[in-house]
N, C-alpha and C positions, 0 to 999 in steps of 0.2 A: 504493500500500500504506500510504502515511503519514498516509492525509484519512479521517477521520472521517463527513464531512457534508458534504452537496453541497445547494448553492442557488441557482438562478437568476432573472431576472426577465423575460420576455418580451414584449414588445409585441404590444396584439390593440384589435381598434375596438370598444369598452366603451360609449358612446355617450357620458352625460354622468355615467359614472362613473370613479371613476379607477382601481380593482384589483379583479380578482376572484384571490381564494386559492384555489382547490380546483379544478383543473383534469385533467378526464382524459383520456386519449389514446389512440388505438390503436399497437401495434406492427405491423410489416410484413415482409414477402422482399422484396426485389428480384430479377429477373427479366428475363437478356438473354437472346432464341429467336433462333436460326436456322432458316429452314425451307430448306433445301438439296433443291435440281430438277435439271434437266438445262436447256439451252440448246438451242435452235433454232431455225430463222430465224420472226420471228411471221408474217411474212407467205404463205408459197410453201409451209414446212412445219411449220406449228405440233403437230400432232397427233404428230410426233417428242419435242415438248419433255414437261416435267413444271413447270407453275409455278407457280413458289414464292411467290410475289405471291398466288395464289387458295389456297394452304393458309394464311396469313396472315388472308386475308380471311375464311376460313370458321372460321379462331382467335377470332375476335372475335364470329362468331356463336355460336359455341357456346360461350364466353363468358358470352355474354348469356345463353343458354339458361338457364344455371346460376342466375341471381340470384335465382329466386325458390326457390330451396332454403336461402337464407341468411335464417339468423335474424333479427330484427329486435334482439334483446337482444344479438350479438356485434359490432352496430354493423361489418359486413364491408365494403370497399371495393377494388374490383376495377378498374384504368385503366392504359391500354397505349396507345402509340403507336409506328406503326411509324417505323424510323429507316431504311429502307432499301428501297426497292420494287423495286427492280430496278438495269439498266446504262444499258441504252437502249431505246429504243421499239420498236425494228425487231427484238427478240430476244428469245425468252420469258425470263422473267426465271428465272434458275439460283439466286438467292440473294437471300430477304428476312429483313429483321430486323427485330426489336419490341423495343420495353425494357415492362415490365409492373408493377407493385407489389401485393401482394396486402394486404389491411393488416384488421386487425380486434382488437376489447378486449381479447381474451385470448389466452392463447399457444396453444391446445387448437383455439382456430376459427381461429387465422393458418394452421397446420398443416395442419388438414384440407382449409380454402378451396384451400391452395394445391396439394394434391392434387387439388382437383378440375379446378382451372385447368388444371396441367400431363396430365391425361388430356383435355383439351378440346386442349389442343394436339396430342398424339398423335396423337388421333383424326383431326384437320384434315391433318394432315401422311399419315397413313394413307389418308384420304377419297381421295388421289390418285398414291400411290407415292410423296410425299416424304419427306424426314428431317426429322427436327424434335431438335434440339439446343439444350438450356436450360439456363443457369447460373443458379442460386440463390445466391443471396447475403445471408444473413441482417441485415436493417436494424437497425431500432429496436425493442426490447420496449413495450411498454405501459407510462405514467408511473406510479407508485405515490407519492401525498404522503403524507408521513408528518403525523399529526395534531400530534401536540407541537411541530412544527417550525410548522406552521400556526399555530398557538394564539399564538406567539411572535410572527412578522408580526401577526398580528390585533392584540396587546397596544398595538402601536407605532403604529396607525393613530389612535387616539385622541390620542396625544402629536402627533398629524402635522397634528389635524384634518381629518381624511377619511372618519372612522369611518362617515360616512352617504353616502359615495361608494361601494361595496364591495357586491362582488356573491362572497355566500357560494361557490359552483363551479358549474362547467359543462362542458360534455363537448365533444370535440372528436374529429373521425375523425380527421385530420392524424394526425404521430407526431411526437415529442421525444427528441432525443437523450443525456438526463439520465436517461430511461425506462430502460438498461442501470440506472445507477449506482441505480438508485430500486431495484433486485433485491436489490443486496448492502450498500447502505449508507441511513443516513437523506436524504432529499432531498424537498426541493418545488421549486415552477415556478408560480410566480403571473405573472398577465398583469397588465401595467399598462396604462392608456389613453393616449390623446397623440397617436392617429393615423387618419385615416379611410382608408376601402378594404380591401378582402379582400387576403391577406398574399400574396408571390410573384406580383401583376400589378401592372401596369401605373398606375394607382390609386391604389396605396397610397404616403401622403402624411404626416410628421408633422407636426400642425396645434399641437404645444405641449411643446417642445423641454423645457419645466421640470421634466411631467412624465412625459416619457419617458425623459429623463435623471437630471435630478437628483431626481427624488423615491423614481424604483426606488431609485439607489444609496444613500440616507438611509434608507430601511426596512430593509434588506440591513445597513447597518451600523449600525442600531439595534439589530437582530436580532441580529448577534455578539457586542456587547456585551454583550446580555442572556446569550445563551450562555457567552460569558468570563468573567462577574464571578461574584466569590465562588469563586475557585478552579474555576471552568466546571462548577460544581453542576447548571444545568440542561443544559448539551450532558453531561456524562455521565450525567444521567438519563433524557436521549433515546438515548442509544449504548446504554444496558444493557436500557432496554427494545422494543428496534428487533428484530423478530425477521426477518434476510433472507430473502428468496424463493430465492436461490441463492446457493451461498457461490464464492469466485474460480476453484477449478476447474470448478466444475460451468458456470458462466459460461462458460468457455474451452472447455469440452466442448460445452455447446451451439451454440455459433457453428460449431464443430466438424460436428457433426453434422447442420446442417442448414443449411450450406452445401455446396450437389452440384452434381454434374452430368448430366444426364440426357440419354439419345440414345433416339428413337424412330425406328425403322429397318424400311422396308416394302420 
């Protein structure tokens, strides 16, 4: 309730440039299914069981089925893995799990995509008399940078000499956690370079500790003191003209509201 303005600096493989400011993102649901079966021995009497492993597998087809109904402008992104196929081999399997992410640019197609998702799982879990049981869990909103806050990084890139390292913005499906705080208060999220390989495998390596370290943190606090000095003339002229997307309860309310639970029952 006491922060004003929220900034952060993340790491992304820039090639041979060192920051890009204007980075957008999608927000997402999270999504853990249970398809709940019956058990029977697989071998002697399978045609007893109901499994739950094949309403999983045809989740994932119909899935797919869906993707070309998504826009190319909501930048939508739909990936599941199952966490759970069964017990054992000798038994149809009574119980599979998936975790799922639904994720897309705006709040309007995370919602709808993920409507369609979870009727693709119904559907799969119905195709064969199973349950299908999904908890939603609302992730990340989509980042929103504020321009004035940009404008302020940018100022300090020339003191830094790097002004001609700098890649104006770019888009990203990923989500970002600052993407809440980007609703209700001013915030950016610029990428700095210093590292090769795509982020979360195996790969990713920092090749230049200076500046992926110490050069984010010297921008960041260029930048506040631009904001502080002169009685913080310019952070109150970013706060007064910062119009939020959501004010703290509606924030509380949506997280509210769309995080469920859902039981499809045949």
């Amino acid at each position: 309730d006491d922060v004003d303005i929220a900034m952060m600096v993340h790491v992304l493989d820039l090639g041979k440039n060192k920051i890009m400011l204007n980075m957008e993102s999608n927000g997402f649901i999270g999504k853990q299914v249970s398809f709940i079966g019956k058990a029977a021995h697989a071998g002697s009497c399978p045609e007893e069981g109901i499994n739950a492993l094949s309403a999983a597998l045809l989740a994932f087809n119909n899935i797919n089925a869906l993707r070309e109904t998504f826009r190319d402008e909501d930048w939508v992104r739909v990936h599941a893995i199952i966490t759970k196929g069964g017990d054992i081999v000798n038994v149809v399997p009574s119980e599979a799990k998936m975790e799922a992410y639904v994720r897309a640019r705006n709040l309007e197609a995370i919602l709808s995509t993920n409507e369609k998702v979870n009727n693709a799982l119904g559907a799969a879990a119905m195709s064969i008399g199973a349950t299908a049981e999904i908890k939603d869990t609302f992730g990340y909103l989509p980042n929103i940078n504020d321009k004035k806050l940009i404008n302020t990084f940018r100022d300090n890139l020339g003191f830094l000499g790097i002004e001609k390292e700098l890649i104006e913005s770019g888009k990203s499906t990923a989500s970002f956690d600052i993407g809440d705080l980007s609703h209700i208060i001013p915030t950016i999220h610029p990428m700095i370079g210093g590292i090769t390989g795509n982020l979360h495998t195996a790969e990713f390596k920092i090749i230049d500790e200076e500046t992926a370290y110490i050069l984010s943190a010297k921008i960041m606090v260029l930048s506040i003191i631009d904001l502080l000095y002169d009685g913080a003339e310019k952070a109150k002229g970013i706060i007064s003209d910062f119009k939020p997307r959501m004010t703290k309860q509606e924030y509380i309310e949506h997280l509210a509201n769309h995080s469920r639970k859902y039981v499809y029952t045949f």
